[in-house]
N, C-alpha and C positions, 0 to 999 in steps of 0.2 A: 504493500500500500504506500502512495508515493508520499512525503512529507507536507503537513498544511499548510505551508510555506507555496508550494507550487498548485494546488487547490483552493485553499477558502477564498473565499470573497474578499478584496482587498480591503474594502475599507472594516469590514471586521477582522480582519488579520491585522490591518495597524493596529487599530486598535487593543485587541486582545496582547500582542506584543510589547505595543508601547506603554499604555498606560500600568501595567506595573513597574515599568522602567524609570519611568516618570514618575510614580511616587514615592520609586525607592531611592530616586534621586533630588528630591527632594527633602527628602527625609536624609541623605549627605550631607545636603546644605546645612542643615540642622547644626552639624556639628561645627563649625566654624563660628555660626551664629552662636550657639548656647555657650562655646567655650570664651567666645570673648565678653558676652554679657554675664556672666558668673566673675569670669578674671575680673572683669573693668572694676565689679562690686569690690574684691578683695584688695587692688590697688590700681593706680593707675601707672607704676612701674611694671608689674605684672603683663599688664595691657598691652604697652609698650614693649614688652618681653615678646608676646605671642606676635604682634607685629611686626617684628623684626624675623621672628622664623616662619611667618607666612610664606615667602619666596619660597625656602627649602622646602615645605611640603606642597607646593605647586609643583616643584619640578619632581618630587616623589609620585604624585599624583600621575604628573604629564607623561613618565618615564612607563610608569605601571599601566596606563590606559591608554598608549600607543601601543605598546606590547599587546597588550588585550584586543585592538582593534587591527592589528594583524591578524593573530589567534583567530578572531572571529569572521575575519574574510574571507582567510584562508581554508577553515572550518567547513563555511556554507559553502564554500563553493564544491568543495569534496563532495558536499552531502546532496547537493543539488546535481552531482557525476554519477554519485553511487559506488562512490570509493569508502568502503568502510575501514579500511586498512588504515588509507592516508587519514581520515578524520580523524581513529585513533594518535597517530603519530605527530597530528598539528596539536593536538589538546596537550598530549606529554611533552611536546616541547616549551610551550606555553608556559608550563609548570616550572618546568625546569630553568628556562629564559627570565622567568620571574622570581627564583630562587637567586639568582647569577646578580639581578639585578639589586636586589635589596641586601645583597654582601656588598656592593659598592656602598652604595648610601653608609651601612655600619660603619663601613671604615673612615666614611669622613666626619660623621658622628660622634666615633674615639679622638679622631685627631682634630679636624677642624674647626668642630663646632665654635668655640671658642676666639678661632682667630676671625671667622666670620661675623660674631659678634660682634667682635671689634671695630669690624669694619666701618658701623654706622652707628657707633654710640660711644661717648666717651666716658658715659655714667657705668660705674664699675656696677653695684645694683643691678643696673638692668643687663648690662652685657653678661654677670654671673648668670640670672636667670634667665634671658635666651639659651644658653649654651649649654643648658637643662633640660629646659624644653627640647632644644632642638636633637639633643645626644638620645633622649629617649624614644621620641617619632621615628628616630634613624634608624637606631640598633633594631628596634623593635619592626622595621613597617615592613617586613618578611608577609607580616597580618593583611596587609592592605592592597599589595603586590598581586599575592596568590587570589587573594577574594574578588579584584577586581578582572583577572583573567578567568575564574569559575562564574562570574556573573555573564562574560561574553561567552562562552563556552554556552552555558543556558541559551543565550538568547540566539546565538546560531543554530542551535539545536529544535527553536521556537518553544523553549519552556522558561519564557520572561517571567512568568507569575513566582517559582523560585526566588528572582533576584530580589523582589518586593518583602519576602519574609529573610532572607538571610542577610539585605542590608537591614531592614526594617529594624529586626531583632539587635544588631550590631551599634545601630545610631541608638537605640532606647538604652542598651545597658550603657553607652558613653553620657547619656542625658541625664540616665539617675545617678552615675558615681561621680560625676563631676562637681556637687554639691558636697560631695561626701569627702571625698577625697581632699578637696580645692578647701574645707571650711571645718575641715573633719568633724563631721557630726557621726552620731551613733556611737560617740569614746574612741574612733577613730586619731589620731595625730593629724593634726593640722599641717598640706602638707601643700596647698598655695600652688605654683604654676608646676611644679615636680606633681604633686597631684592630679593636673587639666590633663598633662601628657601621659601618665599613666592609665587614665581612664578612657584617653582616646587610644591606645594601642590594643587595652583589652576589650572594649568594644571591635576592632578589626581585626583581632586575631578571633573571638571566638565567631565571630561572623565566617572567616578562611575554615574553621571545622567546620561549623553547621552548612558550607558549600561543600565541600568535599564530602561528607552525609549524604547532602542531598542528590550529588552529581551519582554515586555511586548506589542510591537506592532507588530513584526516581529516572534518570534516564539511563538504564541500565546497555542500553548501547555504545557508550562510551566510556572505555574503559581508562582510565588513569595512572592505574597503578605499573610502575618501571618493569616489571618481569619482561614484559615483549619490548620495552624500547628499544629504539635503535638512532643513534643520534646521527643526524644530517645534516648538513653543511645548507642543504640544496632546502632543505623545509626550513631553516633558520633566515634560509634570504628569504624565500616568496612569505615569509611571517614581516621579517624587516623592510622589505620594499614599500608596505604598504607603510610597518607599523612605525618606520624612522620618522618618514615625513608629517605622520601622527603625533609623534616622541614631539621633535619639533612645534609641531602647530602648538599642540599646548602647553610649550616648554616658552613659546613665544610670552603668555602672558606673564610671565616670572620675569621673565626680562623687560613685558612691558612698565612694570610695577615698578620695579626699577628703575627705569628711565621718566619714568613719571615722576617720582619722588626726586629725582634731580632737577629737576624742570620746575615743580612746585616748590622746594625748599628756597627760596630766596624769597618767598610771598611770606609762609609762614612755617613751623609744626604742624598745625591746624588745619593748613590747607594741605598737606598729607595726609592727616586724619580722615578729612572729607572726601578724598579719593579712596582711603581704604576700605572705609565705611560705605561706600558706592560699590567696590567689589563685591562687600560680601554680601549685599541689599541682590545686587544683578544677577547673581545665581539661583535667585527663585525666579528669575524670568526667564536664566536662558537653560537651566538645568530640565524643565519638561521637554524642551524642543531637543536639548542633547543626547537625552531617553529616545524620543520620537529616532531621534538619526539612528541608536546605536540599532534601533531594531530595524531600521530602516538600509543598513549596511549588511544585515543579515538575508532580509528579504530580497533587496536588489543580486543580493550575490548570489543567492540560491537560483531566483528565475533566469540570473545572464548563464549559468552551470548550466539547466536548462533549457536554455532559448527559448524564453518564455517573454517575448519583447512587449507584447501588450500587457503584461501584469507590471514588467518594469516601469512604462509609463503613469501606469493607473496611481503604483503607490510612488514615483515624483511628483504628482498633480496633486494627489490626497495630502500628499507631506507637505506641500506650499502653504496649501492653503490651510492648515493647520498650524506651522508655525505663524502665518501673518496674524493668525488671530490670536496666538496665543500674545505676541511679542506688541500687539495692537492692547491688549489689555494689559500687560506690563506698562506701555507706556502712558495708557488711562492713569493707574494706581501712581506712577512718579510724578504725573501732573495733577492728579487732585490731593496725597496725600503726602508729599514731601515732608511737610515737618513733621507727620507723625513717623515717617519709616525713620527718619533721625532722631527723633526720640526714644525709641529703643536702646541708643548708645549712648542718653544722657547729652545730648548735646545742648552744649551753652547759646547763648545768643548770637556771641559770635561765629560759632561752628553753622550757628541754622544760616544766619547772613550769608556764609558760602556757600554752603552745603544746597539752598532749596532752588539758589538759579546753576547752580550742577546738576543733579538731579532731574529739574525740566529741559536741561538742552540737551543734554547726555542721552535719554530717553527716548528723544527722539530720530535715533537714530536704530532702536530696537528691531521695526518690521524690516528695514534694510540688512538687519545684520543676520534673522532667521531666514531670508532667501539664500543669503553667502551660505549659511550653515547648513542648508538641505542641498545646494547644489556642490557639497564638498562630500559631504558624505556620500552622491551618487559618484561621485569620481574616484573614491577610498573602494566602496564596492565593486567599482571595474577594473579595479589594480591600475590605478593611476593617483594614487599618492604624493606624487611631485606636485601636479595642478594643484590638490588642497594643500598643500602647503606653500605656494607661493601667494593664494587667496588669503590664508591666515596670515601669512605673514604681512603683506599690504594692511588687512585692516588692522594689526596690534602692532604695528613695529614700523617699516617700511613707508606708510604714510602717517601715521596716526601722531607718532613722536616728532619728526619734521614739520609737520600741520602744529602743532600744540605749543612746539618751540618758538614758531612766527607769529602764532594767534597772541602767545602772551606777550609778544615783544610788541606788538603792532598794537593790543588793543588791549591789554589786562589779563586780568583772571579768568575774566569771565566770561572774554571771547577765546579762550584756549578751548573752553568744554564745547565747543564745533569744531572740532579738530576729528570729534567722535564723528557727527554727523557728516561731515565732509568725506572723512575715507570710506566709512560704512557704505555710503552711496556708491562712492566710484569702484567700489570691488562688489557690491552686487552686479553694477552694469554688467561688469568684466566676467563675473560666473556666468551669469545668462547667457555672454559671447562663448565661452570657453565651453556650457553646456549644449550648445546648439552643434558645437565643432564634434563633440564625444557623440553626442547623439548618433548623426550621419558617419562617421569612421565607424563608431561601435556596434548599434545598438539596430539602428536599421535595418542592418543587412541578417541580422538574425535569421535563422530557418522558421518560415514560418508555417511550415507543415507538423512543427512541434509546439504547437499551441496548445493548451488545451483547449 
């Protein structure tokens, strides 16, 4: 019986697919948000702490769900050939490729956390406690690594609804020890930002069992376990071709973050603040539509496997126009409710003063940025990886930082935040162009006697 991937009705296979993706991914966001709204309570050194090792667990993030987003290209497309062989041996490399990956991190966790600190603080205070935080996420994020390639493994497999309980389950136990731990209640020791970080590792580690459980009870067609591996030189590229340029894309926003807070620092602190505080506000807008793509990388790769070229179309149509809407209501909620989404971080009067004409201009750049973000993902699906990553790199890096640097020279603070809207626009055009070009090479010429 063929997989429902290449049968059900497409817009209930989005669906059915994405929307547990989506609010297991939301339910991510969770953790960023709860841990600096606990930290900020306990100090605002603290705050400052987990600020500073934001970067690092972006590129921990970026590093572990490129890997995953190979993994699960590479995945569906097997399964949409009817190679069970190869499926197996993309999933165990996955495993392994994300073991590989979180021994780097440890080791700069031992050694550098510290001088990275230093980097961008000269308050001893706070650089002690970054270098806390950031040693524990490290050594430990083996948890986050492995969990995030057995989530894509599910969804290539089309059994999304898993990812929804085994993130699910992962965010709740970091939501309730994070009180406990950060404030030590229950006769626990009061153990402050060493606390935040501890409760987020075992939150993502016991998430990494409860997926490995469920891979190995629930879709018992793919097997995991190393007895039959065979390691490949040739399965580690067609993982990394797609999943470097992935590694990248989201590797990009760590650097963007970066270069943003050079570019603001001469205004104020606070006008750091105000963009950090915007990152982590924008992840409950663009984290459903990033759900929507991953299942949406599964789908596409399964039908191009295949040649199933009218489903390919159906579920890029269905995916536009569900990100415009979703990214359509994200920018509703930035324009009517700015000072309360900054409210949540305590913000002073002068933070709102920056913060709420950020927030409206920034915003509206959202529907532009889930068109970029559905036509990268069909190009990730078609083993063209290079295209979304020169697309992401444009919007977060390539124009956005150059844009940002002239806006505030030329006209303030406040014309910097159209630096968002300005590239967002000009890299959706360019995916449109760049998707009309994949279409006719790619997708066209399909067999169409393999339709269903």
């Amino acid at each position: 019986m063929e997989n429902k991937m290449g049968t059900m009705p497409m817009k209930k296979l989005l669906m059915t697919m994405s929307l547990p993706i989506m609010l297991s991914m939301l339910i991510q966001a969770c953790y960023n948000i709860v841990d600096s709204m606990f930290v900020a309570r306990y100090s605002q050194d603290a705050l400052a702490a987990v600020s500073l090792a934001f970067p690092i667990q972006m590129l921990i993030i970026a590093v572990s769900v490129g890997t995953a987003v190979g993994v699960n290209s590479l995945l569906a497309r097997r399964l949409g050939e009817g190679r069970m062989e190869a499926v197996n041996q993309a999933g165990q490399h996955g495993v392994i490729l994300a073991l590989l990956s979180s021994a780097v991190f440890a080791l700069f966790g031992l050694s550098g956390a510290r001088m990275f600190a230093d980097l961008f603080t000269t308050s001893e205070a706070i650089a002690s406690q970054a270098a806390q935080y950031i040693g524990i996420v490290t050594v430990f994020c083996f948890g986050v690594f492995v969990q995030i390639v057995m989530e894509r493994i599910m969804q290539a497999t089309g059994n999304a609804i898993y990812n929804m309980v085994m993130q699910g389950i992962g965010a709740l136990v970091n939501i309730i020890l994070d009180p406990i731990f950060i404030f030590g209640l229950f006769g626990l020791p009061e153990m402050g930002i060493t606390g935040a970080a501890i409760a987020t590792v075992t939150g993502q580690i016991l998430a990494m069992v409860l997926g490995a459980w469920i891979i190995h009870k629930k879709i018992p067609f793919i097997h995991l376990g190393l007895h039959h591996f065979h390691f490949s030189l040739e399965t580690c590229r067609q993982i990394y071709s797609v999943g470097f340029p992935a590694i990248i894309m989201q590797s990009v926003a760590s650097v963007m973050t970066l270069g943003m807070n050079m570019i603001l620092m001469p205004y104020s602190e606070l006008a750091i603040s105000v963009y950090s505080v915007y990152a982590k506000l924008q992840q409950f807008i663009f984290m459903p539509v990033m759900g929507m793509n991953s299942a949406l990388i599964a789908i596409v790769g399964y039908n191009y496997g295949a040649q199933k070229k009218q489903r390919i179309y159906q579920a890029t149509r269905y995916s536009l126009i569900a990100a415009a809407v979703i990214m359509a209501l994200g920018t509703f909620l930035f324009q009517l409710a700015p000072q309360t989404l900054l409210g949540m971080f305590n913000a002073s009067a002068e933070m709102l003063e920056i913060g709420i004409p950020a927030l409206k201009t920034i915003s509206l750049s959202f529907v532009f940025a889930g068109v970029s973000i559905v036509l990268c993902s069909i190009f990730q699906a078609l083993d063209d990886g290079m295209l979304s990553l020169w697309v992401s790199l444009g919007r977060q890096l390539i124009l956005v930082l150059p844009l940002a640097w002239l806006l505030s020279t030329w006209g303030g603070l406040n014309r910097l935040w159209l630096a968002f809207v300005i590239s967002e626009a000009i890299c959706m055009l360019f995916s449109i162009a760049m998707y009309r070009r994949v279409r006719v090479r790619q997708i066209d010429g399909l067999n169409p006697d393999l339709e269903a």
